[in-house]
N, C-alpha and C positions, 0 to 999 in steps of 0.2 A: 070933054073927058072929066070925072068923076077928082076931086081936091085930094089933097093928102091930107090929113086929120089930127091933129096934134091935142092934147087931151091932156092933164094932171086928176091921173085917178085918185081915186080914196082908196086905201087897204081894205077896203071890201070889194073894191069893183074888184081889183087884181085877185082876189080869193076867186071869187065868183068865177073869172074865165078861168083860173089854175094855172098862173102864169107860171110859177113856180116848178111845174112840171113840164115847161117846153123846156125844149132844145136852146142851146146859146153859140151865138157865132159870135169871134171878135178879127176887128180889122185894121190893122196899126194906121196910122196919118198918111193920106195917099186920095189921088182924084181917080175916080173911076165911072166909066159910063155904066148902068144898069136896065133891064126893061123887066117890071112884075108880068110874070104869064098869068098868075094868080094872084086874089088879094094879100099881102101881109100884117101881118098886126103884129108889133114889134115892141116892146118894154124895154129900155133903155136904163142899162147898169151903170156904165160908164161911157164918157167921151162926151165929145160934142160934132155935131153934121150939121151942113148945109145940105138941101138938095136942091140941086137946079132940074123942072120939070123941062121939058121938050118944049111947052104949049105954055106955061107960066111963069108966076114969081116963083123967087127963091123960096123954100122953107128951112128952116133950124130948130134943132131940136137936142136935147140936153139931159143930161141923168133925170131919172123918174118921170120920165113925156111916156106917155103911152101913143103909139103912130099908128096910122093905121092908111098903108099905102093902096090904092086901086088896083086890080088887074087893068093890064096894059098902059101900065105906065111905063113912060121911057122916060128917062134922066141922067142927068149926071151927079154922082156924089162925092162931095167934098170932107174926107173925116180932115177935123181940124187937131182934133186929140186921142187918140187911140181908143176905139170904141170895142164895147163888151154890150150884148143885148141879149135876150130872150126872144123869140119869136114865132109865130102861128102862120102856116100857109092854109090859104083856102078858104 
């Protein structure tokens, strides 16, 4: 299965995809299981996560990480601090 991607863009990359113009979810401090049907790409406002994959290590990620999760990923997520993101399906 395909890693989860964790990345510190430059204010050009983020220009460049228009991150600006996604959609934003937020999710107060809480474990929950997840599975991507599609990829995500995800910009990171606020908070901090763990994510425990099915098949791997932990990842974490933090304000200004740009993610970028696989389709069909299953996991479980850990917000540690009340999370605020932007994010891209597909």
């Amino acid at each position: 299965m395909s890693k989860i991607i964790v990345e510190k863009p430059s204010a050009d990359q983020l220009a460049s995809l228009g991150v600006k113009s996604w959609p934003t979810w937020s999710k107060e401090v809480s474990q929950f299981p997840w599975r991507f049907s599609t990829q995500e790409i995800a910009y990171i406002l606020e908070g901090e996560v763990t994510v425990q994959p099915a098949d791997g290590e932990p990842v974490s990620f933090t304000v200004g990480d740009l993610v970028t999760f696989p389709a069909g990923l299953s996991c479980v997520w850990h917000v540690k601090k009340p999370l605020r993101k932007h994010y891209q399906l597909g």
